[in-house]
NUVOPA-44824 format. One line per field, with one value per residue (C-alpha): residue in three letters; x, y, z. Coordinates in nm, 2 decimals. Layout:
BEGIN
type ALA|... .
px X|... .
py Y|... .
pz Z|... .
//
This chain:
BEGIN
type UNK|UNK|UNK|UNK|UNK|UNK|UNK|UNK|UNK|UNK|UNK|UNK|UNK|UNK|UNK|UNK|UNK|UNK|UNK|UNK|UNK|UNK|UNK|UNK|UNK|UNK|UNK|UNK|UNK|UNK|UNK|UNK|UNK|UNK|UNK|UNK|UNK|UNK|UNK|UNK|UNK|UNK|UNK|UNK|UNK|UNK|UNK|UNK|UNK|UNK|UNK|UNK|UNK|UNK|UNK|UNK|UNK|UNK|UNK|UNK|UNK|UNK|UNK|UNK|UNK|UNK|UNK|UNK|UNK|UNK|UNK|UNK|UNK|UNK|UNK|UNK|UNK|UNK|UNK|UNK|UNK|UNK|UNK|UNK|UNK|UNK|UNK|UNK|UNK|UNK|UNK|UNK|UNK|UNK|UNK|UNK|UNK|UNK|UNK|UNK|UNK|UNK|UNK|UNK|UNK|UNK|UNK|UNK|UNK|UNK|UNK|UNK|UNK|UNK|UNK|UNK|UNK|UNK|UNK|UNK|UNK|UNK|UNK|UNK|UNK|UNK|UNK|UNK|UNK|UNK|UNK|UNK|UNK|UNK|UNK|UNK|UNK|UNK|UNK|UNK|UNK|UNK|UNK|UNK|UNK|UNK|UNK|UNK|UNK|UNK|UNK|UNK|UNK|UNK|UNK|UNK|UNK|UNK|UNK|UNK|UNK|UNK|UNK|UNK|UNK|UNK|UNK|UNK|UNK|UNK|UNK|UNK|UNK|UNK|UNK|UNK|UNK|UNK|UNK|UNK|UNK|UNK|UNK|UNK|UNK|UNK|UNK|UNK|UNK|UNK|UNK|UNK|UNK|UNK|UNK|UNK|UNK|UNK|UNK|UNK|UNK|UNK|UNK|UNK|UNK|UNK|UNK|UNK|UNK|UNK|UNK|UNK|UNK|UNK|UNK|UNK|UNK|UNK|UNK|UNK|UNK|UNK|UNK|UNK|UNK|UNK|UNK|UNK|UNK|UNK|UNK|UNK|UNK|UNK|UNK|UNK|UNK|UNK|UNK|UNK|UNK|UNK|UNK|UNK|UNK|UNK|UNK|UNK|UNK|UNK|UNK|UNK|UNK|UNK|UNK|UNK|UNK|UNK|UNK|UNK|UNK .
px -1.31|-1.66|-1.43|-1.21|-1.43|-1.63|-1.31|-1.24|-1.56|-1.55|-1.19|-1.36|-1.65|-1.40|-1.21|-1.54|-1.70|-1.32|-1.32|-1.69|-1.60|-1.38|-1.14|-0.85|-0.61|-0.59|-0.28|-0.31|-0.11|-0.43|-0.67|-0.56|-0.59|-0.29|-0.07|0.25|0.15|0.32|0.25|0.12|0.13|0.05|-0.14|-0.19|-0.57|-0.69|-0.84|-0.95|-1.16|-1.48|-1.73|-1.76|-2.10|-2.22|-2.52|-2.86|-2.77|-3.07|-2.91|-3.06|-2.99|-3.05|-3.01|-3.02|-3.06|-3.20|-3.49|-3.62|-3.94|-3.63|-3.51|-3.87|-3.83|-3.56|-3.62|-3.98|-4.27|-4.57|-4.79|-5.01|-5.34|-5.25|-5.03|-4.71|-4.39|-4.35|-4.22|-4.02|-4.23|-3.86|-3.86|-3.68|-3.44|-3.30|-3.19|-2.86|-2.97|-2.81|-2.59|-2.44|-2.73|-2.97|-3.21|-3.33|-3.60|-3.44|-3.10|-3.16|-2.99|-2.66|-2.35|-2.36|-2.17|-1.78|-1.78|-1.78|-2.11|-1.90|-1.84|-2.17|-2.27|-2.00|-2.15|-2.47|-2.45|-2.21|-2.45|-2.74|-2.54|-2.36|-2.79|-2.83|-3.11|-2.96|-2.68|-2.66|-2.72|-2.58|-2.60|-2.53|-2.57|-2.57|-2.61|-2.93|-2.90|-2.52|-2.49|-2.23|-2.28|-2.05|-2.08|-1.91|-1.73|-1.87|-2.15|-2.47|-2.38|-2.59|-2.64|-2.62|-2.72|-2.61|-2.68|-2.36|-2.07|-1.74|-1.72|-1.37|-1.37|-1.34|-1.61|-1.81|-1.72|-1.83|-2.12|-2.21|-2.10|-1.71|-1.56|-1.56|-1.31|-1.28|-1.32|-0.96|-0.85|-0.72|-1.04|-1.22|-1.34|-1.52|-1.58|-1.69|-1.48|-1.61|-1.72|-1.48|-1.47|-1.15|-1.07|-0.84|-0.73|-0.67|-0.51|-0.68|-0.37|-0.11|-0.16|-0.11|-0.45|-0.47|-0.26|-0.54|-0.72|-1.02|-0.98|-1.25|-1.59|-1.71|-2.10|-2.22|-1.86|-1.88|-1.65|-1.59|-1.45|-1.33|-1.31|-0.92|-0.76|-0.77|-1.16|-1.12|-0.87|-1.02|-1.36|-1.22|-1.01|-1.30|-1.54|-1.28|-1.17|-1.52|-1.66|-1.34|-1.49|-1.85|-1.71|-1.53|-1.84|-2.03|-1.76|-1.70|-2.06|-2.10|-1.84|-2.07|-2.35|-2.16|-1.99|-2.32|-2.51 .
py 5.01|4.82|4.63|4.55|4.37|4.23|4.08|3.91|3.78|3.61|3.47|3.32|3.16|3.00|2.86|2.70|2.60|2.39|2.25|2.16|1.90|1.71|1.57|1.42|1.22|0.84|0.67|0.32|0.15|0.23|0.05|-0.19|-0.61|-0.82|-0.55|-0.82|-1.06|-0.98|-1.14|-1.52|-1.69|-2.01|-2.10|-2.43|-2.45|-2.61|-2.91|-3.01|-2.72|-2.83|-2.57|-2.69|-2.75|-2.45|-2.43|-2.30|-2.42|-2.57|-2.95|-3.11|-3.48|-3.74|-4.12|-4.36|-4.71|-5.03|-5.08|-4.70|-4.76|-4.76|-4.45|-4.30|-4.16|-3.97|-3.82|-3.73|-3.63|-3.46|-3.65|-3.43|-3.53|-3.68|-3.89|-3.78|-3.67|-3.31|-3.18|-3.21|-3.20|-3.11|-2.76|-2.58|-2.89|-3.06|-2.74|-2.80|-2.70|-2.49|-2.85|-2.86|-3.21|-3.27|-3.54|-3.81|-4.09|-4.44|-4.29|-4.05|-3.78|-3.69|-3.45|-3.21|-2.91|-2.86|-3.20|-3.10|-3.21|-3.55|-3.60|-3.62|-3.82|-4.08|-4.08|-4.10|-4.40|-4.59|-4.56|-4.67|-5.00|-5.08|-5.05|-5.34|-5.11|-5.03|-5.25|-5.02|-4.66|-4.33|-3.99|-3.67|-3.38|-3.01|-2.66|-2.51|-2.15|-2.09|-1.74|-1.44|-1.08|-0.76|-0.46|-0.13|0.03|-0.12|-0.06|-0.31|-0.41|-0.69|-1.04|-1.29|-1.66|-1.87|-2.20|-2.38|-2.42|-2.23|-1.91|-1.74|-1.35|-1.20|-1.36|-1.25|-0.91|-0.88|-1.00|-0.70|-0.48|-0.45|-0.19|0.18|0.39|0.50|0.15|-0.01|-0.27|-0.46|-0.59|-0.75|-1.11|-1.19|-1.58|-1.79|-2.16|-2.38|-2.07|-1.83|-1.51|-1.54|-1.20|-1.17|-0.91|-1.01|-0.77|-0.78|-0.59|-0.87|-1.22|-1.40|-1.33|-1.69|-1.84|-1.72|-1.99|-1.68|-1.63|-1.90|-1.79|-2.01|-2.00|-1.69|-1.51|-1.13|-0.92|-0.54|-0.30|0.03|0.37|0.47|0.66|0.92|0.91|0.96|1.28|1.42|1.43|1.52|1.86|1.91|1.96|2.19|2.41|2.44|2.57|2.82|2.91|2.97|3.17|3.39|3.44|3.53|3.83|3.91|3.98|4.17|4.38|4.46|4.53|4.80|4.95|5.00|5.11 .
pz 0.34|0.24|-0.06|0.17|0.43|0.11|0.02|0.35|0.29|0.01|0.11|0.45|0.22|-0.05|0.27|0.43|0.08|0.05|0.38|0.30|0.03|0.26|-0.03|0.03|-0.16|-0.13|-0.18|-0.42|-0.13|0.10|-0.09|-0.38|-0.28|-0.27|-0.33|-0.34|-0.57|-0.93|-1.25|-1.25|-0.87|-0.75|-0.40|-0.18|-0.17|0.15|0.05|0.39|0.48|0.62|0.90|1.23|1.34|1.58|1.87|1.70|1.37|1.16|1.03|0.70|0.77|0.49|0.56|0.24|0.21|0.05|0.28|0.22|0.46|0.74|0.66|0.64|1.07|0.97|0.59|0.70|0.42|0.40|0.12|-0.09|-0.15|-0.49|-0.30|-0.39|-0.11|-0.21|0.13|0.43|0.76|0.93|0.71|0.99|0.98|1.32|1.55|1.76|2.09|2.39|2.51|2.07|2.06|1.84|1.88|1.60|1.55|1.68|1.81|2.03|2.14|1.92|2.01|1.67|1.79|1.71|1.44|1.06|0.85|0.73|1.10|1.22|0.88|0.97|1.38|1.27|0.98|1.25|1.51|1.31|1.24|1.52|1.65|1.38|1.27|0.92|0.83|0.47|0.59|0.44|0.59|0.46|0.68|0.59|0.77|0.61|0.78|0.72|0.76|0.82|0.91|0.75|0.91|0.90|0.57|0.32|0.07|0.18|0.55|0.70|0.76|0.47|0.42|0.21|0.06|0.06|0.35|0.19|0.11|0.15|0.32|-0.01|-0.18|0.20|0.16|-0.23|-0.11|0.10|-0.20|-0.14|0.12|0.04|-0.02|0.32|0.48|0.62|0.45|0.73|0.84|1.15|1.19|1.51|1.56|1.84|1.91|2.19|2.41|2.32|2.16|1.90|1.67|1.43|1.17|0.78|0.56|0.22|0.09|0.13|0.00|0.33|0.38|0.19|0.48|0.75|0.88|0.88|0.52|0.52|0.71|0.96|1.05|1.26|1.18|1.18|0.93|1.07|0.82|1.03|0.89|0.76|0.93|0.71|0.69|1.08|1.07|0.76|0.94|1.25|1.12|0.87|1.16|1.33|1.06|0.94|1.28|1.28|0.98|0.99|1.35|1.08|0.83|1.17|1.26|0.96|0.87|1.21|1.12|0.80|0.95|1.19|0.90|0.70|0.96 .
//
């Protein structure tokens, strides 16, 4: 009788020590990218993409000319004591406040948010000669704290800045280490428009994803990558089957200790 209850044993151990590993298959189709292209294929690259200008974003603005001692109130410099420009006094760059303005030397107060950087270079060098204050003027304008956050399935989530304005959602997502095996890859992108909350899914499986006008990341986007559902179920009847079983190791060692005693 004792071998017979030391068997059931060690059958009730083998089950909880294999519902302990929590394998499962994964099927290619669940995780490969752009599962339908085949062979050599050819895309439309968007040519035109530019970011949108956003509330609370830090603006470098550089205006050029002939008459450089013009352009001095807006490209402002710190002078070492050797006398040489080696710094911006503006480090933090001009912030677009709460109303999307930003306010600069001479002009005044400037609508930033929801133009593109060559927008508001264009607004600004038109303003400035339409003033008559600089007849010559060019402006460039960039975002100087362009940044994206990744959360969820994927191996380094977190917020990342960059130093340029395009970066696509796959290059985002290899930032923050690629998704794990168990992250879904039909994946999240939260992004705010004029006031509004927009989200949209992107399957990374299916080339169309090039189509998306979110395959490009706009400034303060958020990329969500939720668990499979397989990583959900497996987990789920893991933690099920395994309390059945440590429930069986507990009877079945009871019954043991009333057989030996």
């Amino acid at each position: 009788m004792f071998r017979h209850i030391t068997g059931k044993v060690l059958l009730v151990g083998a089950m909880v020590a294999w519902l302990g590993l929590g394998s499962s298959c994964v099927s290619p189709k669940e995780v490969i990218y752009l599962q339908d292209v085949q062979g050599t294929t050819t895309e439309t690259l968007k040519s035109n993409y530019q970011t949108t200008i956003q509330r609370d974003d830090q603006l470098a603005i550089t205006v050029s000319s002939k008459q450089p001692e013009l352009t001095a109130p807006f490209n402002m410099t710190e002078m070492s004591s050797g006398g040489n420009s080696t710094s911006s006094n503006n480090n933090q760059g001009y912030l677009v406040d709460a109303n999307g303005n930003i306010v600069l030397p001479i002009i005044g107060r400037v609508r930033a948010a929801g133009k593109t950087c060559t927008q508001l270079a264009n607004d600004i060098a038109a303003t400035l000669r339409d003033s008559g204050y600089l007849n010559d003027a060019s402006v460039n304008v960039q975002i100087r704290n362009f940044k994206f956050s990744v959360i969820g399935e994927v191996s380094n989530p977190g917020v990342y800045t960059i130093g340029g304005q395009r970066i696509t959602i796959l290059e985002a997502i290899s930032q923050a280490g690629d998704l794990t095996i168990d992250g879904n890859r039909a994946v999240q992108v939260v992004r705010e428009v004029d006031g509004n909350r927009q989200i949209a899914t992107i399957d990374l499986r299916s080339k169309e994803l090039f189509n998306s006008p979110f395959y490009y990341i706009q400034q303060n986007d958020v990329i969500y990558v939720t668990p499979s559902d397989r990583k959900v179920n497996t987990r789920s009847d893991a933690a099920q089957w395994y309390g059945w079983g440590l429930s069986g190791v507990g009877v079945t060692l009871a019954i043991i200790a009333l057989a030996a005693s």
